[in-house]
DONU-560127 format. One record per residue: x, y, z of N, C-alpha, C in turn. Coordinates in steps of 0.02 Angstrom, whole numbers, plus 50000, padded with zeros to 5 digits. Example, Ala and Ser with C-alpha at 12.3 -4.5 7.8 and 13.67 -1.06 7.14 Angstrom:
! residues 2
506604971650390506154977550390506604983550390
506424988850354506844994750357506455000250394
! end
This chain:
! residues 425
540824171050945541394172850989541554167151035
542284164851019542244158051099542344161751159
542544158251200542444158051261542934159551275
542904163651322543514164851369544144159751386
544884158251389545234153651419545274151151460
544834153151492545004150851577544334148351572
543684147151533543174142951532543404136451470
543704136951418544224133051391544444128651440
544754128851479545314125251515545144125151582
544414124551590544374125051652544594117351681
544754114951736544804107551776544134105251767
544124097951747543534091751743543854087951790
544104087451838544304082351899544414086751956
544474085452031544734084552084545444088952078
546064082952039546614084052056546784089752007
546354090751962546444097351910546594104251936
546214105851998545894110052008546814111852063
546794120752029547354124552068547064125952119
547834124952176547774129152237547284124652309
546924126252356546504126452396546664117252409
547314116052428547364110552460547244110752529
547164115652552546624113352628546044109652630
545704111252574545054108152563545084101552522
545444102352463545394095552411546014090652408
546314091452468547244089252477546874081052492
547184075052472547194069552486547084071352583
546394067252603546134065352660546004073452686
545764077652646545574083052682544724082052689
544534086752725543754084352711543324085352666
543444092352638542804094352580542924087052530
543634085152511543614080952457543374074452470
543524073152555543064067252583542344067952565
542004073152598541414071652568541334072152500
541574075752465541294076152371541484067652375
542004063552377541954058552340541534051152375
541124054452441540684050052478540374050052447
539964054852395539324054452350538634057052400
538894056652483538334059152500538444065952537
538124072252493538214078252491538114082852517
538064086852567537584090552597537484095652578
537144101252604537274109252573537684112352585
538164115452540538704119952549538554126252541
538944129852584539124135852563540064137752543
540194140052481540824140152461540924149052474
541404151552511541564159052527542424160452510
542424162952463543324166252466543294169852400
543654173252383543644179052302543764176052254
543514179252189543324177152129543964173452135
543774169252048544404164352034544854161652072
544514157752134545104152752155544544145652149
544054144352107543854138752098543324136052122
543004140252142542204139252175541704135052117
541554139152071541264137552015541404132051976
542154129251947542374126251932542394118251970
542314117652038542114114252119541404113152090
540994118252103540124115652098540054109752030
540514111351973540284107951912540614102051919
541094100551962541594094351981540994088452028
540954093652068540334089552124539614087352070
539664090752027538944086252003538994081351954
539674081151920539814077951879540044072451936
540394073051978540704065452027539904062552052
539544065152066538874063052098538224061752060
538424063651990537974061151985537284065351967
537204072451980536394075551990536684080851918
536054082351933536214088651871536074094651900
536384097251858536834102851905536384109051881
536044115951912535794122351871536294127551919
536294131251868536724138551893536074143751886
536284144751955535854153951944536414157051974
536464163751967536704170051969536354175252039
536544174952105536074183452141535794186352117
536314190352061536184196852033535754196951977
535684190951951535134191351894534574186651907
534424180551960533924177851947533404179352012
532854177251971532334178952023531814172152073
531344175652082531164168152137530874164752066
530494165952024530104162951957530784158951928
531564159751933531964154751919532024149651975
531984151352015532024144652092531464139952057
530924144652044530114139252032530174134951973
530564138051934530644133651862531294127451869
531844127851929532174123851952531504116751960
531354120952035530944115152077530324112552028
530294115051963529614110951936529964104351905
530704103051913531214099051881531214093651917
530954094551987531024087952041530434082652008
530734075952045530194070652027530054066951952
530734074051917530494070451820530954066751813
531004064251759531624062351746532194063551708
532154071851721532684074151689533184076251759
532934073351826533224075951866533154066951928
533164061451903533324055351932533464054852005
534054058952027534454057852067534364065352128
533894067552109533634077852144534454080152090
534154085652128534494094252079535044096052136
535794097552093536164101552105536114106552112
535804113552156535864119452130536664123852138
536764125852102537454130452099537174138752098
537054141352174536944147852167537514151752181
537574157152141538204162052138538084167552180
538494170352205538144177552219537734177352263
537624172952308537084173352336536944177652393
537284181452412537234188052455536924195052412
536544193052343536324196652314535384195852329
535494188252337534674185852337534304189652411
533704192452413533444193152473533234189652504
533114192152595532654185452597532074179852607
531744182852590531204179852550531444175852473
531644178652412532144175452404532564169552434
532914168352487533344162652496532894159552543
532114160452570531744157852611531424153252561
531414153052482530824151652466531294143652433
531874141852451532204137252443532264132952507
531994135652556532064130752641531604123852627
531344124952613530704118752611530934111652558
531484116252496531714110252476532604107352467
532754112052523533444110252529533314103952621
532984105552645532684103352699532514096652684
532084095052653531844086652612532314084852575
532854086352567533364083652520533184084252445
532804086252404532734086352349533384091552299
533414096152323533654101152308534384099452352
535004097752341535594101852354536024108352358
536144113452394536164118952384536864119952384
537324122552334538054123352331537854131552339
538044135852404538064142052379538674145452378
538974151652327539404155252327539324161352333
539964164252378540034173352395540624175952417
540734178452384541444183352386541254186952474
540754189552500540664190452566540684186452609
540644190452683540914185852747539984180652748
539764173352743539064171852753538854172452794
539224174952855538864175952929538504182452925
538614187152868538574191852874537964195352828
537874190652759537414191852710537194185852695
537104179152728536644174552725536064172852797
535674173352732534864170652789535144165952852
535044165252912535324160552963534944153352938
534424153352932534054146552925534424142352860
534744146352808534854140652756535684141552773
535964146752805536614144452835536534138752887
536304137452947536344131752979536204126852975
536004125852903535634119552857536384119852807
536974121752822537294121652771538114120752800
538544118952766539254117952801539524121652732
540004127152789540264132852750541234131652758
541434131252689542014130352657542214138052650
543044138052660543384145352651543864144952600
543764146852552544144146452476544704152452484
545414151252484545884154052484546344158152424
546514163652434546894165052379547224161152347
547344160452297547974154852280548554158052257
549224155252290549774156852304550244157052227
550754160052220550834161952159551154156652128
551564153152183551904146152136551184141952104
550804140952146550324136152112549914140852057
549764143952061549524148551976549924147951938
550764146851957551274146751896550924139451833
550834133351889550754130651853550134129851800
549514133751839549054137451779549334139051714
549744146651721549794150051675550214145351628
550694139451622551024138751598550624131051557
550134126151599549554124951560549414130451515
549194132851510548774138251476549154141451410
550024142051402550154144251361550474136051315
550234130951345550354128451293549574126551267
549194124851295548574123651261548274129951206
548614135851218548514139951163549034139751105
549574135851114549974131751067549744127651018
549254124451054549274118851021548374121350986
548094124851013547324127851008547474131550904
548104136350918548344141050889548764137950820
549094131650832549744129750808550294131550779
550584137050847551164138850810551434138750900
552144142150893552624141950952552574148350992
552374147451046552154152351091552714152751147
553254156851148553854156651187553874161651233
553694161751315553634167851367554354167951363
554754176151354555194175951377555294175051482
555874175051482556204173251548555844178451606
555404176451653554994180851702554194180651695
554034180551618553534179851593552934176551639
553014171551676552514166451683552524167551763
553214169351787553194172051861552784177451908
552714181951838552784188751852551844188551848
551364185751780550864181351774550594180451832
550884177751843550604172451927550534177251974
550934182151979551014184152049550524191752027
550634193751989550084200751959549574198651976
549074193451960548524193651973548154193052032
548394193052090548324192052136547844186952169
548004180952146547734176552170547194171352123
547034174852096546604173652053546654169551983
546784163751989546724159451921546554159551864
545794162951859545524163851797545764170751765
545934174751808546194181751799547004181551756
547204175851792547844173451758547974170351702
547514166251675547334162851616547144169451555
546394169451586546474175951530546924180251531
547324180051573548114187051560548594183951499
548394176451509548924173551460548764174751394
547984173651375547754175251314547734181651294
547744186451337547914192851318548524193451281
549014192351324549574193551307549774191751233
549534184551210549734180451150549304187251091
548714187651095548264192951078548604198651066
549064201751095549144207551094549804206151069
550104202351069551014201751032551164202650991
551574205050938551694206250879551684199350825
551374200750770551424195250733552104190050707
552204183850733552914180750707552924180450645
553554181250597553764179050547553654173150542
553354170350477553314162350461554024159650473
553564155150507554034148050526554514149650613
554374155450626554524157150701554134158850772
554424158350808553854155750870553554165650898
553064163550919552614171450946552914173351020
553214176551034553664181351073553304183851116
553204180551202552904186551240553344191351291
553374195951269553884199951312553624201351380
554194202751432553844205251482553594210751513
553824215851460553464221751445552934222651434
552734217251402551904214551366551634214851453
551954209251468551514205651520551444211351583
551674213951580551894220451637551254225351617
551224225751567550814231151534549944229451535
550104223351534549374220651531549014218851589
549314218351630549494214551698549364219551749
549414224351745549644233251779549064231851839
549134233751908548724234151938548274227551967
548444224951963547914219351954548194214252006
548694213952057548964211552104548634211852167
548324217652169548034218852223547434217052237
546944212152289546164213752277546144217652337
545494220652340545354227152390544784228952352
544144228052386543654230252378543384235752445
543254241652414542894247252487542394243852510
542114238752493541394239652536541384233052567
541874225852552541784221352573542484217552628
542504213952621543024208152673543734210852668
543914212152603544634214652613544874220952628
544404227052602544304231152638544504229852723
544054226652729543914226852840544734223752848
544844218452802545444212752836545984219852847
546134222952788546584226752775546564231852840
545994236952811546054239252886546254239752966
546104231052961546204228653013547064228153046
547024223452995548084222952980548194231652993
548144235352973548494243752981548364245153034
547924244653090547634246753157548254242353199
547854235053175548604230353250548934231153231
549324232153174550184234253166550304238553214
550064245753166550254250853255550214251053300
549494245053326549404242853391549964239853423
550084238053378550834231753389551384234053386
551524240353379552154245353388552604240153305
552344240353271552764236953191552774242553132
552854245053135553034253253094552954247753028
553424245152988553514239352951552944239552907
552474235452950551944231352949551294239252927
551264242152958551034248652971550894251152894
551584254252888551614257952813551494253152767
551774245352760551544243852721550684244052696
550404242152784549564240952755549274248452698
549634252152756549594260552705549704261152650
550114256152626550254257352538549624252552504
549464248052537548974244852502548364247052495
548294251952544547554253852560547544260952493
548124265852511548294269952450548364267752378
548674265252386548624259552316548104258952275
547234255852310546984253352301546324257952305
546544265452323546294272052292545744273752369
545894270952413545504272152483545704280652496
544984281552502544844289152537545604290752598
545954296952581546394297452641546004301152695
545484303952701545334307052775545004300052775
544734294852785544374290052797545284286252846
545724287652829546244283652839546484287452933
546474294252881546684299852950546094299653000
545764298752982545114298453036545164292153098
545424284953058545604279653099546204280553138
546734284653124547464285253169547254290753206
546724294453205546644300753270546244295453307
545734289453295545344286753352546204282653386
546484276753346546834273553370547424276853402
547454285253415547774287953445547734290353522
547154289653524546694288053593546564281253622
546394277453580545954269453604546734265753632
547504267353595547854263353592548654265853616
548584274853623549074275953651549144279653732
548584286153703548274289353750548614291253783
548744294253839549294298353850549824294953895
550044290653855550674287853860551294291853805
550834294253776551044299953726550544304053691
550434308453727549914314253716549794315653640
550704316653624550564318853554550434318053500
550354311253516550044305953443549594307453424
549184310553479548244314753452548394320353399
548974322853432549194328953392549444327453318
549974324153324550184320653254549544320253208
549114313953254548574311053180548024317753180
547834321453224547554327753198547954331453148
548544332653150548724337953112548654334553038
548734326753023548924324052980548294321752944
547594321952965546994321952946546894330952911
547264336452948546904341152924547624342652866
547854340452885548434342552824548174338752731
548174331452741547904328052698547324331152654
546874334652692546224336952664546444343952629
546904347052646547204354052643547764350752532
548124346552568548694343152502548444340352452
548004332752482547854328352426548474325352399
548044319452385548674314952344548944319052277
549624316552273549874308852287550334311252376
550484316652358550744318552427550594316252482
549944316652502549694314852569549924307752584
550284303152536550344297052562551134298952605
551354302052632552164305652627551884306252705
551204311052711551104312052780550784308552828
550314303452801549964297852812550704292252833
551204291752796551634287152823552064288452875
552164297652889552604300052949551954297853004
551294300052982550784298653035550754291353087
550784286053032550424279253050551344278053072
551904278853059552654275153085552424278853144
552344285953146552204289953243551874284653283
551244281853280550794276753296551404272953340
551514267653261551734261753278552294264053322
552784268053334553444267353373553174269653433
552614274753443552384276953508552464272953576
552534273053638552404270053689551384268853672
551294261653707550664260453709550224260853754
549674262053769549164261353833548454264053792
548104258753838547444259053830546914258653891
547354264253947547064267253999546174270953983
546614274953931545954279353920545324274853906
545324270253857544624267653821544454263653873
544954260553899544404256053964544334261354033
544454265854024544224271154092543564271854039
543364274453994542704276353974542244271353983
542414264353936541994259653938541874256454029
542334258254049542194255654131541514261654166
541974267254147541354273154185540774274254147
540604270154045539914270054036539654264954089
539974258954068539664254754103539194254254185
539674260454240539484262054281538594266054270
538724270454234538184277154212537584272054199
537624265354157536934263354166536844257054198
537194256554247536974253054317536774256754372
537154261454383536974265954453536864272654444
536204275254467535984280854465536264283754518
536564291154517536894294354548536674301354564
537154302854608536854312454627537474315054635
537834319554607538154323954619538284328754681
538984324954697539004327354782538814335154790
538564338954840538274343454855538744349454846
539534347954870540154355254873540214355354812
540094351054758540254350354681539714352654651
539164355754682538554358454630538624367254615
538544366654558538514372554534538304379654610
538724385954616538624388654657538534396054630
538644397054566538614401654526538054406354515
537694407054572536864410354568536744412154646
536314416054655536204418454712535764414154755
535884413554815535364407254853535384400354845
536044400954817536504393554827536534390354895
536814395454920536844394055001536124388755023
535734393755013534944390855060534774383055033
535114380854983534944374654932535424369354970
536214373655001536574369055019537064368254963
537144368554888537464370354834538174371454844
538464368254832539324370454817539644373154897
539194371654957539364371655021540114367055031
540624371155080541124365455082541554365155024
541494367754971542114365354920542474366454941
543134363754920543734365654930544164370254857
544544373854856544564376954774545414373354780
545624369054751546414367954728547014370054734
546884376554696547284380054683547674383154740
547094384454799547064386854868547694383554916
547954375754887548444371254918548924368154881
549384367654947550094365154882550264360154850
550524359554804550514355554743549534356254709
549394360954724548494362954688548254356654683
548374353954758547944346954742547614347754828
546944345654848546764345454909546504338154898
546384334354948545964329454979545294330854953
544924328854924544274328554945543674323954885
542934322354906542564319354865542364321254809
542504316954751542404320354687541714316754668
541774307054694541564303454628540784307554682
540164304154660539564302854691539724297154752
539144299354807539144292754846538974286754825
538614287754793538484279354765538814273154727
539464279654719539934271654670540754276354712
540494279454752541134280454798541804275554812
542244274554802542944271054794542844268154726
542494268554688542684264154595543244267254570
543644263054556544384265054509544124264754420
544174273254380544234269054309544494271454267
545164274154287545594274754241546164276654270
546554269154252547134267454303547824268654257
548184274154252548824275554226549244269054243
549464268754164550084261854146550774266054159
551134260654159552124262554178552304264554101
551954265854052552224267153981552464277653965
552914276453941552794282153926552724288353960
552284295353942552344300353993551804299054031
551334294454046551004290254084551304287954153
551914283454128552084282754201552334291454229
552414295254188552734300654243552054305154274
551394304154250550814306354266550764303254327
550934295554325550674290954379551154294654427
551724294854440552284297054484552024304854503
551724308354461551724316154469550944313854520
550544308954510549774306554558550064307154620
550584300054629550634298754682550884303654728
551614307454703551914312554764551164317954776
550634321054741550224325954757549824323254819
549614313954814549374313954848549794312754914
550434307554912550784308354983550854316255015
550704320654978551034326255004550364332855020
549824329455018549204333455032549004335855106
548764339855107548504340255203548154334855205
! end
C-alpha cells in the first residue's frame, strides 16, 4: 500500500514548506537559527498539519544529525534507551536529532529520563503538541527549551498546496486531472487549516471520480469535493486549546456587548457537537460576573434558556441558545456584583469579625440577658423602609464592596440608594 499524498509530497527545503511565515519568512528567527546549524531544543506547539513534522525532518537534514521519531502515545522509556545507546557510535557522528511527537502523552518520569542528555548536548530535543506546553510539559525540559507557535494556515496559502498536489497526481497517474471552477478554493478553505488534510482531500477526490473515457481528462466536480470535504473546516476539540480559545471568544463577545461575534462563536461551538447545558450553564454565570443587575433579567433569560434546552434538545435549542447569548451581548454591562464578592472574600480571610450585637439572632427567650438583637432598629418601622444604622461588623466598619455603576437599572438602584439615604432620620 503507498503512502499517503501528503507523505508523497511532503517539502525537502525551507522554502517548500506552506504557510507559518512568522517563523520561516526570510530573517525571521526560527529559520535564523535552523540555518545557523547551531540548534537548540525546541518545542514546536500549533494543530495537526501545519508542518511541524515535516520542519523536524528539514532541521536534520540542513544540520546534519540523524534524526529518530518517537511517538507519546506509543513509545516507551526502553525507546529513549535504545535512542541514547546510539550516542558516541558512528552511526550518530554529529549527536541525535530526537523528533518527539505527542509529547504531552509522555509522563514524567518519562520526559525526566531525557534531562541528563538534552542538558550535555548529546541529544537535541525537537518536541511536538497540539496542547498549550505550559500546560502538559515537564518545566525542567521546557526551560531547557525555546518554544515555537505553529499557526493555522490560511486558505490562500493551502491553495497553493492543493494545486501542487493535483498536478503531481497528474503526472504520478498520467492522465489529465481537471478541478472544475471552485474546486481548489473550496479544498483549501474546508480543511481548516490543515495541509496534509488538504492534500489527502485531493487524492480522495481523484479516487473517488468517475472513470474518464480514453483519451479525456478525470473530472473533479465540486460536488465531489463538497461531499468529501463535509465538515472538516472546523477544528474544535472538547478537551483541548480550541475548545478553551473558542469558549473564550463567546464569553468576551457578550462581554463586549457584539451580539455578531456572540452567535457566531455559538454556531461553532454547536457545530462542533458541544454539550448545550455546558453552554447554558456559562451565560447564567456570565449573567452575573458581567451584567448583574444592570439588568436583572439576563439571570432570568440564561436560566430559563439552560432549563428550556434540557427540556427541547437539539437541533432546536440552538434557536434559544442564540435569543440567549444576543440578550447577553446587547444587555447594559456591570461587574459590580463579582468584585463586591471577590472584595468581601477577600475581607473574610483577613479580618476576623463579630457580628454587631442589635443584628444577633433574638428569636429565643433570654436574648435580652445575652444583650442579643438589643437596639435593632426594624425598617419597615421608617419612611422610605430604610433607617440609619450599623450593619457591617466593627472591625472592617466603613469598607465599601459593592459599588453600583451608572449602567442600566443599576444606575436607577444607585439613585433609588441615594434619595433613601438623603431622606432618613
Amino acid at each position: 500500500m503507498s503512502a499517503p499524498l501528503a507523505d508523497r509530497l511532503r517539502p525537502q527545503a525551507l522554502d517548500e514548506i506552506v504557510g507559518q511565515k512568522h517563523l520561516l519568512g526570510e530573517g525571521k528567527p526560527l529559520r535564523n537559527i535552523i540555518l545557523s546549524g547551531e540548534l537548540p531544543n525546541l518545542v514546536f506547539y500549533g494543530p495537526s498539519g501545519v508542518g511541524k513534522t515535516t520542519l523536524a525532518g528539514i532541521i536534520a537534514r540542513t544540520t546534519n544529525r540523524r534524526l529518530h521519531r518517537l511517538n507519546g502515545t506509543t513509545a516507551s522509556t526502553a525507546d529513549i534507551r535504545d535512542v541514547v545507546a546510539e550516542l558516541d557510535t558512528f552511526a550518530a557522528p554529529n549527536g541525535i536529532l530526537l523528533y518527539l511527537d505527542e509529547i504531552q502523552y509522555f509522563n514524567k518520569k518519562q520526559q525526566q529520563s531525557l534531562l541528563e542528555y538534552i542538558e550535555n548536548g548529546k541529544i537535541t530535543l525537537i518536541a511536538s503538541t497540539t496542547e498549550n506546553p505550559y500546560f502538559y510539559i515537564y518545566n525542567a525540559i521546557l526551560s531547557r527549551s525555546t518554544v515555537f507557535e505553529f499557526k493555522v494556515v490560511e486558505p490562500a496559502e493551502i491553495e497553493r498546496a492543493v494545486q501542487r498536489a493535483f498536478i503531481y497526481l497528474e503526472e504520478e497517474r498520467g492522465e489529465r486531472i481537471v478541478p472544475e471552477e471552485g474546486v481548489i478554493p473550496y479544498i483549501a478553505q474546508a480543511c481548516g487549516g490543515d495541509v496534509r488534510k488538504s492534500i489527502n482531500a485531493v487524492e480522495l477526490c481523484v479516487l473517488a471520480s468517475p472513470m474518464p473515457a480514453p483519451g479525456e481528462a478525470r473530472v473533479i466536480t465540486l460536488a465531489h469535493a463538497k461531499e468529501l470535504s463535509q465538515r472538516s473546516a472546523l477544528r474544535y476539540d472538547r478537551a483541548g486549546d480550541e475548545h478553551y480559545d473558542i469558549l473564550s471568544a463567546f464569553q468576551k463577545s457578550m462581554r463586549g456587548s457584539d451580539p455578531d461575534a456572540a452567535v457566531y462563536y455559538l454556531a461553532k461551538m454547536l457545530y462542533a457537537g458541544e454539550d448545550v447545558k455546558f453552554i447554558a450553564r456559562r451565560m447564567m454565570i456570565l449573567a452575573s460576573e458581567d451584567i448583574g443587575n444592570a439588568d436583572p433579567q439576563a439571570l432570568v433569560v440564561a436560566t430559563a434558556a439552560a432549563q428550556a434546552v434540557e427540556r427541547v434538545g437539539m437541533p432546536e435549542s440552538q434557536i434559544i441558545l442564540s435569543q440567549a447569548a444576543a440578550y447577553m451581548a446587547c444587555a447594559p454591562k456591570s461587574n459590580a456584583a463579582v468584585n463586591a464578592i471577590f472584595a468581601a472574600m477577600d475581607s473574610v480571610k483577613r479580618t476576623r469579625t463579630t457580628v454587631p450585637a442589635h443584628l444577633q439572632d433574638a428569636h429565643y427567650g433570654g436574648h435580652e440577658k445575652l444583650g442579643h438583637g438589643i437596639g435593632y432598629k426594624y425598617a419597615h418601622d421608617y419612611p422610605n423602609h430604610y433607617v440609619k444604622q450599623q450593619y457591617l461588623p466593627d472591625e472592617i466598619q466603613g469598607e465599601k464592596f459593592y459599588e453600583l455603576s451608572d449602567m442600566g437599572y443599576e444606575k436607577k438602584l444607585k439613585e433609588h440608594m441615594k434619595f433613601i439615604k438623603e431622606h432618613a432620620d
